[in-house]
C-alpha positions as CSV (number, residue, x, y, z in Angstrom):
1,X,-11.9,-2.4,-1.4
2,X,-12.5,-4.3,2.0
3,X,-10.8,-2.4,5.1
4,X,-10.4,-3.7,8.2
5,X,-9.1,-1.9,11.1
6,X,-7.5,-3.2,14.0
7,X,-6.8,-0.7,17.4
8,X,-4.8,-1.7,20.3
9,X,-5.0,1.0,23.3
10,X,-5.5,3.6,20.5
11,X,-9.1,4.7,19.6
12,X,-10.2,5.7,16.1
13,X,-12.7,8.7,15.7
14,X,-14.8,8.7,12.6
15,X,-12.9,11.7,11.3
16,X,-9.7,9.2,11.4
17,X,-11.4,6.6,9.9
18,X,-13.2,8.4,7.2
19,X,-9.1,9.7,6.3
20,X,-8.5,5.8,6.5
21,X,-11.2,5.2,3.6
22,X,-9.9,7.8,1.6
23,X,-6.4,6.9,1.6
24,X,-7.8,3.1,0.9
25,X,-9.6,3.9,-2.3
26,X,-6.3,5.7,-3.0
27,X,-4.2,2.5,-2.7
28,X,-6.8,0.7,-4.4
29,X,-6.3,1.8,-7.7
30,X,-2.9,0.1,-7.5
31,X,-4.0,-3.6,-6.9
32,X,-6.2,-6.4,-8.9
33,X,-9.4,-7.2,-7.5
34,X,-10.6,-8.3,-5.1
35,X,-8.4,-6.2,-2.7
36,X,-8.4,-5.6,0.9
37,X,-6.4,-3.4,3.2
38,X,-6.0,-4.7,6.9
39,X,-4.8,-1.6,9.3
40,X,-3.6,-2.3,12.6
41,X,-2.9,0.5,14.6
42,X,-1.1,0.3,18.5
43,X,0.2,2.8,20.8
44,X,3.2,1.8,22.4
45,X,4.6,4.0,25.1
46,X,5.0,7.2,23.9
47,X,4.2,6.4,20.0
48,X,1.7,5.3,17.7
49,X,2.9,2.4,15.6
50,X,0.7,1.6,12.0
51,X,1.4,-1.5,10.3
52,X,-0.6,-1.2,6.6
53,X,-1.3,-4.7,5.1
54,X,-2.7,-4.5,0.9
55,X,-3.4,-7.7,-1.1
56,X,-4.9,-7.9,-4.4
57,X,-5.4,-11.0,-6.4
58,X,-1.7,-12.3,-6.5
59,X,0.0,-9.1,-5.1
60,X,0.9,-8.8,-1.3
61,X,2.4,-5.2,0.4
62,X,3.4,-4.6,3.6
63,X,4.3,-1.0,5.4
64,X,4.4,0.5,8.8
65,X,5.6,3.7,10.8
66,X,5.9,5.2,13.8
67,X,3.9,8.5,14.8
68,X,3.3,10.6,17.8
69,X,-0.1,10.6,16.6
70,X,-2.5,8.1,14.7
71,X,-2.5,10.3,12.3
72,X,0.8,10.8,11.5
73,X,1.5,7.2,11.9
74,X,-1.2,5.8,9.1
75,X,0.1,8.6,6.4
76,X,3.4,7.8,6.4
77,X,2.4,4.0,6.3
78,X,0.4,5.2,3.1
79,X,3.1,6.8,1.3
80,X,5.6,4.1,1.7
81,X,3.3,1.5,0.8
82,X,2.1,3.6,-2.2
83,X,5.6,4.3,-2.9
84,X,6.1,0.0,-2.8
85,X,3.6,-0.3,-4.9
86,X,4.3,1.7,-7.9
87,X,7.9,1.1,-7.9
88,X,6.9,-2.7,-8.4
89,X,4.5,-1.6,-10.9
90,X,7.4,0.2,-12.5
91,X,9.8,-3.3,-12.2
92,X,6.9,-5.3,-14.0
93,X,6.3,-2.7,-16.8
94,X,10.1,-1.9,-17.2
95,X,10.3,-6.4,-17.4
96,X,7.5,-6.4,-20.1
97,X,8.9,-3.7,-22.4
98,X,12.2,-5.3,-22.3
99,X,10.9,-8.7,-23.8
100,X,9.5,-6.3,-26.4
101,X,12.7,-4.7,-27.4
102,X,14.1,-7.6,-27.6
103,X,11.9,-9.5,-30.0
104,X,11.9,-6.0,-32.0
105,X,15.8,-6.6,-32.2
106,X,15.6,-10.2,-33.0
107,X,13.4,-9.4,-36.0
108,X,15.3,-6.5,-37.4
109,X,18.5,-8.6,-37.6
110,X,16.6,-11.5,-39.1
């Protein structure tokens, strides 16, 4: 997975970043190849806003939050866009096993 990181007035020590590729391989397992995860991180005022950006080959998600710190900022940005993720994952698997049961149907009453 490509990751690019973005920092406005907020700087990002290798501990943070390493974190960063560890919660991107995480997410990666969740979208087509090729995939990339853009990170932009920004402090504004008092507060650390993340904004997460994931695309996969014909998939695009989108999440951010608020922290006091970086930190807390880019994990809760990671758990609602992994949240986003599977739950569309969900909708498409729910979709495909419904055209299933319904050809199943179709041929028992035949």
């Amino acid at each position: 997975m490509k990751l690019e990181v973005t920092c406005r007035n907020v700087e990002m020590s290798e501990r943070l970043h390493a974190r960063m590729e560890r919660k991107a391989d995480k997410l990666a397992t969740h979208l087509r190849e090729p995939s990339e995860l853009h990170v932009t991180l920004q402090r504004e005022r008092h507060e650390v806003r993340a904004e997460l950006d994931a695309r996969g080959a014909g998939q695009r998600f989108h999440a951010h939050a608020s922290g006091s710190t970086a930190r807390q900022a880019i994990d809760t940005a990671v758990s609602r866009l992994l949240r986003t993720m599977k739950r569309s994952r969900e909708r498409n698997l729910d979709h495909h096993h419904g055209v299933i049961d319904r050809e199943e149907l179709y041929q028992a009453t035949a």
